[in-house]
N, CA, C and O of each residue as an XYZ file, in Angstrom:
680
protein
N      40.237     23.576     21.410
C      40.747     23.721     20.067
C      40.645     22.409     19.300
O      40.238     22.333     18.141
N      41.036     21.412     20.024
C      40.920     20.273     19.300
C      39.434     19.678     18.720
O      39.161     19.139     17.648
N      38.696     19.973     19.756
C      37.074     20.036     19.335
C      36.733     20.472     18.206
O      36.190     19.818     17.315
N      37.116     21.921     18.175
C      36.712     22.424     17.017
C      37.058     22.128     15.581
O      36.342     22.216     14.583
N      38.519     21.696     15.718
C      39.514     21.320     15.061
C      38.910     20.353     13.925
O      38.824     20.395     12.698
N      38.249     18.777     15.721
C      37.965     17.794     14.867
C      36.033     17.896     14.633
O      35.535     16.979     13.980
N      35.246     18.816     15.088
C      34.183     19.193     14.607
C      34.149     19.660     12.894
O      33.151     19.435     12.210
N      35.162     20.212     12.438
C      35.170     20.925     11.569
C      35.647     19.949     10.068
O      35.375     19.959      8.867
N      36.322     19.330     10.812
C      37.031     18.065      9.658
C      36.026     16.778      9.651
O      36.206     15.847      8.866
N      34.854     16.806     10.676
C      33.659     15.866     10.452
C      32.664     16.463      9.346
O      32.036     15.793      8.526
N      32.643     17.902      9.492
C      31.475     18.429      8.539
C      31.816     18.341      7.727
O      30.973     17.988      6.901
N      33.477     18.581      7.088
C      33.954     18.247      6.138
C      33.650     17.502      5.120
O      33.157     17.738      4.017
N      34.021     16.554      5.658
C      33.837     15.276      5.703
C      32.125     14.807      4.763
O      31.699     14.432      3.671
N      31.704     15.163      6.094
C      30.338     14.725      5.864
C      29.846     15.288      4.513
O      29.197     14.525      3.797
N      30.084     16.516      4.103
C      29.444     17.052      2.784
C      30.188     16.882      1.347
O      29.985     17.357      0.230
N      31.248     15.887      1.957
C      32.078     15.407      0.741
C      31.585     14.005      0.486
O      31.998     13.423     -0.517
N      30.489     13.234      1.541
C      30.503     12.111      1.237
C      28.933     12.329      0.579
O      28.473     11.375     -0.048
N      28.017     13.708      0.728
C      27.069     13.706      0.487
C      27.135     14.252     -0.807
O      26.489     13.682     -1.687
N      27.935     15.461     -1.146
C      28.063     15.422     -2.532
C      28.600     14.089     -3.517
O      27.928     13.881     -4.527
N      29.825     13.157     -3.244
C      29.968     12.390     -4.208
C      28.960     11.403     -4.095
O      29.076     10.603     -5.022
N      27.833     11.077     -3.190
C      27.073     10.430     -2.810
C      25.358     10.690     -4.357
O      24.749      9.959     -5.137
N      25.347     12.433     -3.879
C      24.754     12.957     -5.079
C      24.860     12.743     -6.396
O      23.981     12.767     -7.258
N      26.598     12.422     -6.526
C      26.847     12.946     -7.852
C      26.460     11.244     -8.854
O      26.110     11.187    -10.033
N      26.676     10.063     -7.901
C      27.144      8.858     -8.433
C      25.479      8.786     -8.472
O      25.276      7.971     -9.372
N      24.438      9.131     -8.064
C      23.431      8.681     -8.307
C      22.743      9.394     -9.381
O      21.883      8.889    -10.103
N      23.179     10.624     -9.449
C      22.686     11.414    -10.373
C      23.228     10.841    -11.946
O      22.365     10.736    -12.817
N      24.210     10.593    -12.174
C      24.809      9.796    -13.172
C      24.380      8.576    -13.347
O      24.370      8.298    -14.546
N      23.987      7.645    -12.609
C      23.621      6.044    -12.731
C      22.304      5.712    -13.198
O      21.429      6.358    -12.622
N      22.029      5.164    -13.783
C      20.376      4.596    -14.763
C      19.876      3.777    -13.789
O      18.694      3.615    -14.090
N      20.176      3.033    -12.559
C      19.706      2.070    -11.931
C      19.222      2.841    -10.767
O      19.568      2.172     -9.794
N      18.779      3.597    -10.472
C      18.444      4.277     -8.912
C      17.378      3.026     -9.144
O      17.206      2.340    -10.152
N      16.540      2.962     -7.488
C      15.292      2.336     -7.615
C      13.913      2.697     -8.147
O      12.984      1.905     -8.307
N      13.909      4.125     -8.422
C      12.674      4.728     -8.898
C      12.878      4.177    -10.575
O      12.018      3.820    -11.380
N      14.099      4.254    -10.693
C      13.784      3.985    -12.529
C      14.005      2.450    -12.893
O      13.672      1.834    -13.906
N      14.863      1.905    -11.421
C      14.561      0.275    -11.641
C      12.691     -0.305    -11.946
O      12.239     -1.111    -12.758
N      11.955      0.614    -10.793
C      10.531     -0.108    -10.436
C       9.717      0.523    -11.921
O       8.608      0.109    -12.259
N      10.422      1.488    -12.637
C       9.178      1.839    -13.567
C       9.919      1.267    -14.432
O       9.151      1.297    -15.393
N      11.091      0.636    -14.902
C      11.297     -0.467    -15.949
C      10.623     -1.649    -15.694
O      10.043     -2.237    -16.606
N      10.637     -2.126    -14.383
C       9.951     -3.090    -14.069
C       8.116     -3.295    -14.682
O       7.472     -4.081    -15.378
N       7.901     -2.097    -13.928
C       6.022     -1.831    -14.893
C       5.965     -2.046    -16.154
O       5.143     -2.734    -16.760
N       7.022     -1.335    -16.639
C       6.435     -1.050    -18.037
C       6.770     -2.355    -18.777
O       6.105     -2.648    -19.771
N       7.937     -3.299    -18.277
C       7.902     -4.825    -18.676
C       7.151     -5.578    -18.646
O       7.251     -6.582    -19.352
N       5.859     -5.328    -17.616
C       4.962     -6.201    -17.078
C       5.454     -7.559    -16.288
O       4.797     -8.599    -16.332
N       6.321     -7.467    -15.777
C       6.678     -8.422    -14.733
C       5.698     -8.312    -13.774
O       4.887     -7.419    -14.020
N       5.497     -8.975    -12.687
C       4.944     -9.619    -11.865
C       5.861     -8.961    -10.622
O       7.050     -9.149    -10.364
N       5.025     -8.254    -10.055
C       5.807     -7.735     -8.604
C       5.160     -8.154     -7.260
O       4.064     -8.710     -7.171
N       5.989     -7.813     -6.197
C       5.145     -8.307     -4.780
C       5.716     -9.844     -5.191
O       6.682    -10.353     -5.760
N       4.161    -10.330     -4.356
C       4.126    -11.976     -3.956
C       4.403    -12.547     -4.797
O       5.168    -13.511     -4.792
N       3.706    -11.969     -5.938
C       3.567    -12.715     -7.223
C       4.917    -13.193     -7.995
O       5.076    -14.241     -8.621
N       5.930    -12.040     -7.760
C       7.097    -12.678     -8.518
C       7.975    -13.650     -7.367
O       9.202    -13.738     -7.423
N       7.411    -14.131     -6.659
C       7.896    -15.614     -5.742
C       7.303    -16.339     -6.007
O       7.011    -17.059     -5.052
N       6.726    -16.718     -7.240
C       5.779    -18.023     -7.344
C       6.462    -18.267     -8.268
O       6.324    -19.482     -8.404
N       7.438    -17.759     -9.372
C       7.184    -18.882    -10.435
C       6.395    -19.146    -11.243
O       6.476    -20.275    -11.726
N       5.497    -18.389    -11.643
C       4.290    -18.236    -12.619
C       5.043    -18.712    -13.901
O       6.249    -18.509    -14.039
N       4.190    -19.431    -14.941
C       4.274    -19.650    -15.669
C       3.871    -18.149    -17.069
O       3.474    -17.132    -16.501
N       3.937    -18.037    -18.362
C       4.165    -17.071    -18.808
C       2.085    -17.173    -19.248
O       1.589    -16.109    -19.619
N       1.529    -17.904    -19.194
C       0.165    -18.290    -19.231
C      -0.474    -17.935    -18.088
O      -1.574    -17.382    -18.076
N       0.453    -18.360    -16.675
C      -0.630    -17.640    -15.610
C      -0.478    -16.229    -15.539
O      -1.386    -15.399    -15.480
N       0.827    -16.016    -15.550
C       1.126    -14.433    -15.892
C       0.540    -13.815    -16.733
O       1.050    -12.709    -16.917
N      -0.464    -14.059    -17.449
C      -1.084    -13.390    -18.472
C      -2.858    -13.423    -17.901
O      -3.743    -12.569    -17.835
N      -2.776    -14.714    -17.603
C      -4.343    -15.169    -16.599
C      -4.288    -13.629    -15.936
O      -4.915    -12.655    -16.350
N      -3.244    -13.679    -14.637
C      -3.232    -12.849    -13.322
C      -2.968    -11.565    -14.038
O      -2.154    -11.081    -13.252
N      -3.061    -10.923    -14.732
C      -2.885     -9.904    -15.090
C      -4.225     -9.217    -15.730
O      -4.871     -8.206    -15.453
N      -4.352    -10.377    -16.845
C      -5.641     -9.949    -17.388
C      -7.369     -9.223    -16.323
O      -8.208     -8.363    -16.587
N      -7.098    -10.398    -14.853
C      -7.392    -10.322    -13.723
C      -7.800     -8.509    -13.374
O      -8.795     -7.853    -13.684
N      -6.694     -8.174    -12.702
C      -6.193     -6.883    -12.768
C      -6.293     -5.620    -13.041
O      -6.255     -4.505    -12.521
N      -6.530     -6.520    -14.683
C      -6.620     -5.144    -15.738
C      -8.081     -4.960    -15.485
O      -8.534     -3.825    -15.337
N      -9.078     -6.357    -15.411
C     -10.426     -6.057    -15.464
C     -10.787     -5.514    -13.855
O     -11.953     -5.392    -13.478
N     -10.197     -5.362    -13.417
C     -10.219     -5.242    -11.544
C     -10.072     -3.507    -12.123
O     -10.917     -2.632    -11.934
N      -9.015     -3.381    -12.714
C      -8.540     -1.635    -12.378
C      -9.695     -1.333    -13.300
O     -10.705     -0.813    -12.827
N      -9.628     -1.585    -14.410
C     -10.661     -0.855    -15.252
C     -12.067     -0.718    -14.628
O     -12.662      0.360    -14.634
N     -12.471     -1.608    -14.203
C     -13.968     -1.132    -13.480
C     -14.043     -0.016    -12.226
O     -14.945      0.635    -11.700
N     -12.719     -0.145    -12.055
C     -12.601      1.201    -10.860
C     -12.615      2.362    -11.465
O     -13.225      3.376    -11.124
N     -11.755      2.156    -12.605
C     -11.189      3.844    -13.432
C     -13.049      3.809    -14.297
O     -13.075      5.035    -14.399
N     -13.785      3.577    -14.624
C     -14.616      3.245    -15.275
C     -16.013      4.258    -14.056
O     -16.822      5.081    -14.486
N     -15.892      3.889    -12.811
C     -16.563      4.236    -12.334
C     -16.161      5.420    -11.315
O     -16.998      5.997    -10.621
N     -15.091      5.647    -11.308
C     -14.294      6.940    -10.388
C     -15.240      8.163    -10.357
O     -15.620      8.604     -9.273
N     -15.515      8.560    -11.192
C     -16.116      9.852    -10.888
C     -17.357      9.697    -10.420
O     -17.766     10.492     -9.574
N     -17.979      8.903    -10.771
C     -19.466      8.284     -9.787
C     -19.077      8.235     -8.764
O     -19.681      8.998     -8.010
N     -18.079      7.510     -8.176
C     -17.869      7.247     -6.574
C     -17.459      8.488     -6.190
O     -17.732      8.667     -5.003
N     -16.787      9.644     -6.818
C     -16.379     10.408     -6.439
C     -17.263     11.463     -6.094
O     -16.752     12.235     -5.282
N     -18.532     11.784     -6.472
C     -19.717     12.626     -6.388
C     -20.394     11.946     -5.105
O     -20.821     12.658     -4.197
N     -20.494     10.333     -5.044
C     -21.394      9.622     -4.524
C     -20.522     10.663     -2.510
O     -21.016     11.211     -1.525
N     -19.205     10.355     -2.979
C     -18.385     10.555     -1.722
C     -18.779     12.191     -1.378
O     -19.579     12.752     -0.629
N     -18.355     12.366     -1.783
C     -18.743     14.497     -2.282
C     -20.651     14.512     -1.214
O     -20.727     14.869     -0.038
N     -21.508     14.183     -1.804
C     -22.319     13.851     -1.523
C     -22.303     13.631     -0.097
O     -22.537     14.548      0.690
N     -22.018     12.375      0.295
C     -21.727     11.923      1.795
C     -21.362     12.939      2.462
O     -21.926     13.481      3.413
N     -20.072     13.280      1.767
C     -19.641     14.287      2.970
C     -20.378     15.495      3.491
O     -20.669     15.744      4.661
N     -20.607     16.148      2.485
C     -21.797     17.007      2.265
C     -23.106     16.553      3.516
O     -23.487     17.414      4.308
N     -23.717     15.064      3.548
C     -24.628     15.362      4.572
C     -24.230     15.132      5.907
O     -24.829     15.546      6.899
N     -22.780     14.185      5.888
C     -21.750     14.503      7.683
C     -21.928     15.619      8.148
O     -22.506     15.830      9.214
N     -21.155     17.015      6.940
C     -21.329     17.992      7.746
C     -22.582     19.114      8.257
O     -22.564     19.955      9.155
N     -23.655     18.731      7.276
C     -24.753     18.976      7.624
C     -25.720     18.363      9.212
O     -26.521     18.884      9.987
N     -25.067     17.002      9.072
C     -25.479     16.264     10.352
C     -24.745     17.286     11.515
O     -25.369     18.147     12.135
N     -23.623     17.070     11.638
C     -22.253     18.090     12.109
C     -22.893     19.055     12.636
O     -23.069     19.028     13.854
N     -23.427     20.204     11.816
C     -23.550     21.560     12.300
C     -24.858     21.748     12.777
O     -25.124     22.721     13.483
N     -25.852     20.764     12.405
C     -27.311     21.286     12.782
C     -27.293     20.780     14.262
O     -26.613     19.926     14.831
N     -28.510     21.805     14.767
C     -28.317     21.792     16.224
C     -28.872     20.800     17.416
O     -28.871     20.943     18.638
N     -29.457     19.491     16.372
C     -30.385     18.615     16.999
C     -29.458     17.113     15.720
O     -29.245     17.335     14.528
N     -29.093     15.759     16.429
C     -28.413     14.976     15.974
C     -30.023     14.313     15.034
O     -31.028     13.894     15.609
N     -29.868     14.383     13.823
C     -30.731     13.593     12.697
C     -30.546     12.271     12.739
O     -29.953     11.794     11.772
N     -31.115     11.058     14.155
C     -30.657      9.665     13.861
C     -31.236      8.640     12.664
O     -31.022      7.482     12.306
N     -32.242      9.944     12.192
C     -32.505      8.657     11.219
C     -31.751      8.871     10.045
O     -31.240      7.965      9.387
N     -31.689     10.000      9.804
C     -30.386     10.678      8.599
C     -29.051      9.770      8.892
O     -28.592      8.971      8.076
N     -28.723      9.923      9.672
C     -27.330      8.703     10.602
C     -27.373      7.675     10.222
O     -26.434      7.106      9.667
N     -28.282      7.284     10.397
C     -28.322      5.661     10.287
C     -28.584      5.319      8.621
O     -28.054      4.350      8.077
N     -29.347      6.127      8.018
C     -29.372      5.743      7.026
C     -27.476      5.989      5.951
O     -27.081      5.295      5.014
N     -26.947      6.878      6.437
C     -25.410      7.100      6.161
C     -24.833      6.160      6.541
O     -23.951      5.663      5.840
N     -25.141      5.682      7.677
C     -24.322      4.653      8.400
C     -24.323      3.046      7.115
O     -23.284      2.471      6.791
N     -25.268      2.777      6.777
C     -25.867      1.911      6.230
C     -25.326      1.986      4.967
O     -24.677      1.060      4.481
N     -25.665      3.558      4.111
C     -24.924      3.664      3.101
C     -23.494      2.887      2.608
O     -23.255      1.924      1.880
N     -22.527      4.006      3.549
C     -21.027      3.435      3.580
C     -21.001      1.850      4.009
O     -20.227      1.121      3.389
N     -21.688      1.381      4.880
C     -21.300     -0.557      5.329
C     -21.720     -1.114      3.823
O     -21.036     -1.863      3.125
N     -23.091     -0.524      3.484
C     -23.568     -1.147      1.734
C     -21.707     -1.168      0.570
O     -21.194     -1.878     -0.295
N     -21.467     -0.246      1.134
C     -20.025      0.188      0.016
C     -18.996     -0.597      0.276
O     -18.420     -1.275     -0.575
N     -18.668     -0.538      1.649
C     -17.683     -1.532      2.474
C     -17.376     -2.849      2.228
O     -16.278     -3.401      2.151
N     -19.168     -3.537      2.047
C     -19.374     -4.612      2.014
C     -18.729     -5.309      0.344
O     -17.974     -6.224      0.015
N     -19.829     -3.887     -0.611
C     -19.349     -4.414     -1.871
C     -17.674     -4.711     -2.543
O     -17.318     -5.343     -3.538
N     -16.765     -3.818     -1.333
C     -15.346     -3.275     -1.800
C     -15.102     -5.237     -1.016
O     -14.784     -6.277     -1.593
N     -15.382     -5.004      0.216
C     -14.981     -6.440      0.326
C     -15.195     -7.607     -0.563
O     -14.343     -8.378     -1.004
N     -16.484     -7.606     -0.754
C     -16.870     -8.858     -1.719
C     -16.133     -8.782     -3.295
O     -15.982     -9.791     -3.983
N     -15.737     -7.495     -3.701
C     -14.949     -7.702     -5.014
C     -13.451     -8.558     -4.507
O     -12.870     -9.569     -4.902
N     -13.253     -7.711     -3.601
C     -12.122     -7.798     -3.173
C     -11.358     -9.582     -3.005
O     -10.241     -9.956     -3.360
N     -12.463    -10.366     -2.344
C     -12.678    -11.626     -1.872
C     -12.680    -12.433     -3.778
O     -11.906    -13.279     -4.224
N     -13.587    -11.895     -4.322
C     -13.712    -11.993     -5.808
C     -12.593    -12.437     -6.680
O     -12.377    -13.453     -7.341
N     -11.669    -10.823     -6.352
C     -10.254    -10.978     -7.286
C      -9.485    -11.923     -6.354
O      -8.836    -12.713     -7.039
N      -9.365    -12.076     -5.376
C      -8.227    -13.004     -5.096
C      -9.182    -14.345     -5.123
O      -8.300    -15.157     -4.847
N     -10.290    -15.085     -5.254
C     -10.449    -16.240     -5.821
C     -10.197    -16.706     -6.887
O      -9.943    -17.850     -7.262
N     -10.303    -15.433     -7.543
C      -9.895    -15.518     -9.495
C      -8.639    -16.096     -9.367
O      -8.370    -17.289     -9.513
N      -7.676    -14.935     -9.007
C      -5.909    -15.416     -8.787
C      -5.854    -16.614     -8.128
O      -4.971    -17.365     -8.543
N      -6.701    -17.126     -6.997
C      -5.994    -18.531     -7.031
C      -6.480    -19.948     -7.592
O      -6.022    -21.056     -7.315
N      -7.572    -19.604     -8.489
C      -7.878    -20.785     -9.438
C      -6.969    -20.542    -10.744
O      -7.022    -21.359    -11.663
N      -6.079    -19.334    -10.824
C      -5.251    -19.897    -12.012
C      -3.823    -20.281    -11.059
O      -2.957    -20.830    -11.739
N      -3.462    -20.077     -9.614
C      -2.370    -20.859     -9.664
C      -2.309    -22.631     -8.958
O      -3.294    -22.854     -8.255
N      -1.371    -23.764     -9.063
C      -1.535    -24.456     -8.903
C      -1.579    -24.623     -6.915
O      -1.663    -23.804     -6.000
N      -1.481    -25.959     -6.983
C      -1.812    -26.630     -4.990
C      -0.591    -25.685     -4.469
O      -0.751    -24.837     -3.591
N       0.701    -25.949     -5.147
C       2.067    -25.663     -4.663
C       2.081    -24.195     -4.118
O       2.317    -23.642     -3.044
N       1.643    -23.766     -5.628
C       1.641    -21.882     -5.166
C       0.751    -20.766     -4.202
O       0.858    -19.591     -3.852
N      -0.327    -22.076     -3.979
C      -1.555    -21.428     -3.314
C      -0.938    -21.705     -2.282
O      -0.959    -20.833     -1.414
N      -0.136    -23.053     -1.970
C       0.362    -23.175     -0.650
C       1.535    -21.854     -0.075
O       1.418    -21.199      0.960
N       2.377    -21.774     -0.865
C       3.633    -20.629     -1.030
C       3.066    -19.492     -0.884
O       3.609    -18.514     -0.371
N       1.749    -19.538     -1.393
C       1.267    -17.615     -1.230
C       0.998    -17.790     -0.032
O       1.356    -16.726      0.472
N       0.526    -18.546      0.932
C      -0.583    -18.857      2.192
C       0.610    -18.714      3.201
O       0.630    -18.213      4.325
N       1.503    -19.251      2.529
C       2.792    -19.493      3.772
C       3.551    -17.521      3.802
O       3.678    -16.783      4.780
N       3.822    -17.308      2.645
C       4.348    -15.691      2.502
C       3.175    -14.691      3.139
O       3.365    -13.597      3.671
N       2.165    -15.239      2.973
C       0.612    -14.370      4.001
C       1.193    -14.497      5.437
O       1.697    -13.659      6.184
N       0.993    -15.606      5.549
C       1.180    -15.667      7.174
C       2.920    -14.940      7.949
O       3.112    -14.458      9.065
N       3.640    -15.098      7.092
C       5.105    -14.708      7.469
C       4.662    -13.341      7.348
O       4.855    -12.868      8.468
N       4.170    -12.437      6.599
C       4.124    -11.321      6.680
C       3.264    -10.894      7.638
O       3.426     -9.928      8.383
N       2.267    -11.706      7.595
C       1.264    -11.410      9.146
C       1.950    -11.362     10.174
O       1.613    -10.443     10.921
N       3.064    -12.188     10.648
C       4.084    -12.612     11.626
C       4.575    -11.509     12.203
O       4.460    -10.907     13.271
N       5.471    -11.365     10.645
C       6.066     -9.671     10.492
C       5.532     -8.384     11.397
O       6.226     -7.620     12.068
N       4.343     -8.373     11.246
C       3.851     -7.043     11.439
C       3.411     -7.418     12.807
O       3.331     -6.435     13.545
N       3.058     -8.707     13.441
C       3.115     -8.741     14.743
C       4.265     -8.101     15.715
O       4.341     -7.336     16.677
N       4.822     -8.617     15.160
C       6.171     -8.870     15.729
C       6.747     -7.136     15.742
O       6.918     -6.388     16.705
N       6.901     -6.952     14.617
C       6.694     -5.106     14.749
C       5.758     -4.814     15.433
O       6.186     -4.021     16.270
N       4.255     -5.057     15.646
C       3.826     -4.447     16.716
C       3.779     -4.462     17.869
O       3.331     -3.551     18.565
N       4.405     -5.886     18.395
C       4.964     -5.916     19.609
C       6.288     -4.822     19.832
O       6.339     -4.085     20.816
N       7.143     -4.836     18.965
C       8.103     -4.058     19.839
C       8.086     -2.765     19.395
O       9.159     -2.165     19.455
N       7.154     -2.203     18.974
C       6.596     -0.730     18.799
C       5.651     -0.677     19.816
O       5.279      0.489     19.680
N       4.890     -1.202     20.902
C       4.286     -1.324     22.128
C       5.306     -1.406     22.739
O       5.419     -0.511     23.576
N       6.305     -2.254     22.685
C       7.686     -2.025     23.985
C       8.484     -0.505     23.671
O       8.838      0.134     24.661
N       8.663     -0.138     22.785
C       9.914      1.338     22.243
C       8.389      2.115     22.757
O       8.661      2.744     23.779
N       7.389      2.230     22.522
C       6.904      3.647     23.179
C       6.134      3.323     24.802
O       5.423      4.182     25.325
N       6.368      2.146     25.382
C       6.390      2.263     26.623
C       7.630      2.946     27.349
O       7.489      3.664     28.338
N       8.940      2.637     26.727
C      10.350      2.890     27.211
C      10.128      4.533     26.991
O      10.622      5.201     27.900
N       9.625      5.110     26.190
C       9.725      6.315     25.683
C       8.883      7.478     26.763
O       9.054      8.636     27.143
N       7.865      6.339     26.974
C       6.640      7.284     27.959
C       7.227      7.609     29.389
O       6.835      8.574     30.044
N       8.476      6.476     29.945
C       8.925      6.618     31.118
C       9.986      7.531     31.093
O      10.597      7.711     32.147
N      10.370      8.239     29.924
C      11.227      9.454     29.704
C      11.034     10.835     30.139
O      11.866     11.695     29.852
């Protein structure tokens, strides 16, 4: 009896803390979804970037950056998007026919590394841009927040290799 008693005054419980839990967020202007899209639409500087200290000149540099980075993507989307369409199109043709096409292969193979390569080399591109507009200090501060986050994710992947060894001996 008492089990049930105190089972019953936990659920209670529990859906009283989830409704006023509901209600205070549903009422409040600050959740985080409408914090991060005030944030956008201010044009602040998010991520790494707002740990530097940018000046309101580089902030305009690193942005401008960006804009010309996204626009050549949105600019060319539907090209890449046919180009991809395409590809896939001769995978599964490779896929189903009954003899492997290595020269068809290889020439796909080649394709996508050609694409890979170019996504890298922009890629390498925009972040040289960004760090000839910031100074010694900040290039140093970004290099140091790189590596801590590299750290980070070691370090998580070490003990996500230890939690599913413990798990496998279950």
């Amino acid at each position: 009896m008492k089990k049930l008693l105190l089972g019953s005054v936990l659920a209670a419980s529990s859906i009283f803390t989830v409704t006023a839990c509901t209600s205070v967020n549903a009422t409040t202007d600050t959740t985080p979804t409408a914090q991060m899209q005030k944030n956008h639409k201010d044009g602040a500087m998010r991520g790494p970037m707002s740990k530097l200290d940018l000046t309101a000149t580089q902030q305009a540099q690193i942005k401008a950056i960006m804009q010309n980075k996204r626009g050549d993507r949105t600019a060319d989307r539907a090209e890449h998007q046919a180009e991809r369409a395409q590809m896939d199109q001769q995978i599964q043709a490779l896929t189903n026919a009954s003899t492997l096409n290595t020269t068809a292969l290889n020439r796909l193979a080649d394709q996508r590394a050609a694409k890979e390569k170019q996504r890298f080399i922009e890629r390498v591109q925009t972040q040289h841009a960004i760090a000839q507009v910031l100074t010694a200090e900040q290039r140093a501060k970004m290099e140091q927040m790189k590596s801590e986050r590299q750290e980070k994710g070691r370090k998580h992947s070490k003990d996500r290799k230890g939690h599913d060894k413990q798990h496998q001996g279950m």
